[in-house]
N, C-alpha and C positions, 0 to 999 in steps of 0.2 A: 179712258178711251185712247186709242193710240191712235195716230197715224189713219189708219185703215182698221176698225176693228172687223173683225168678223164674227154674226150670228146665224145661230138656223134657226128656222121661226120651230116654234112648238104650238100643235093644233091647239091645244085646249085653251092656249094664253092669247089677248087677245093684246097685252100691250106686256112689250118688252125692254127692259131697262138697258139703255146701251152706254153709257158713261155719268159722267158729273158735270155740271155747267162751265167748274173750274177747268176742265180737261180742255174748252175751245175758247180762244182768244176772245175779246171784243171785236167785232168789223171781222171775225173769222169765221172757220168750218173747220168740220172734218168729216170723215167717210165712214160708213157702217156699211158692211158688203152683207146681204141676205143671200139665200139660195135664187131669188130673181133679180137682185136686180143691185145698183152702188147706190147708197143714199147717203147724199149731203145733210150734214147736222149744222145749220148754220145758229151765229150769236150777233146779235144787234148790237151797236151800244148801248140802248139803255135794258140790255141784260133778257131783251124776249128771244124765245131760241122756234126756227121755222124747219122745217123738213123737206128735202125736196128730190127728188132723182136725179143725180149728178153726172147730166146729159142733158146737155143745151138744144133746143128742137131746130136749130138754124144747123150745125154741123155738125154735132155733138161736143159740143166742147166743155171739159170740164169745170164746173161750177163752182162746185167747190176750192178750186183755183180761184176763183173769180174776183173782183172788189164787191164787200157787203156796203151798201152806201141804204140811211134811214129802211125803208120796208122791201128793199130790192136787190139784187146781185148782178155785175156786168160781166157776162161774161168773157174768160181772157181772150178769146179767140177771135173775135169780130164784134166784140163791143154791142152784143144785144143785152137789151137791161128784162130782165122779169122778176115779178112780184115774187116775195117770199110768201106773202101771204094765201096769193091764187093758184101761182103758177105761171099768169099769162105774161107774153112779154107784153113790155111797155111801148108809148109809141107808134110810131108807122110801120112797126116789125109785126107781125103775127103769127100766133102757135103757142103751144104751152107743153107745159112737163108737169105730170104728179107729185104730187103734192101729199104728205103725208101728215096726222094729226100728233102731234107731240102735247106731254103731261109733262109739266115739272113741278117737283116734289121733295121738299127739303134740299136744294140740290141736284137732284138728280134726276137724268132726262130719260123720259118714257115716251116711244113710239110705237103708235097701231098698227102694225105690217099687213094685217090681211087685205084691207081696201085703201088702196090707195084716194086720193080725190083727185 
């Protein structure tokens, strides 16, 4: 997974492999760009990997940028925190971003592109 990878979804597939676990830091991300939309592949420390639209609902600020801290990311722009796991921000902030289902599998990380949550 580079940097930015880019996919185009294929109808019949309903989850598609976008890199290795290796490929994104601890407390990091990276980007996987569909034909809709840039999605954040974020890693926790202790190795769970979350999904999410990497566009923050306060400015849009990218998230993927952001600090990964235990089940959440701040984002760099204004310092709104939201759940990797839900979506919602945390706090007296409110609003949320999609949230996509990720599969890891030997290694390697599988996401659902068609419905986002």
């Amino acid at each position: 997974m580079n940097a930015a990878t880019s996919i185009a979804r294929v109808a019949d597939v309903d989850w598609v492999r976008v890199g290795m676990i290796d490929d994104i830091p601890r407390q990091g991300a990276r980007c996987v760009k569909t034909d809709g939309a840039t999605i954040a592949v974020f890693r926790t420390e202790d190795d769970r990997i979350f999904a999410m639209e990497d566009r923050c609902p306060h400015r849009g600020g990218p998230l993927s940028q952001g600090i990964v801290h235990g089940n959440c990311v701040t984002c760099p722009l204004h310092s709104w925190v939201l759940s990797l796991e839900t979506g919602l921000a945390q706090g007296a902030d409110e609003g949320s971003v999609p949230t996509y289902p990720v599969r890891l599998e030997d290694g390697a990380i599988h996401l659902q592109l068609q419905n986002p949550a």
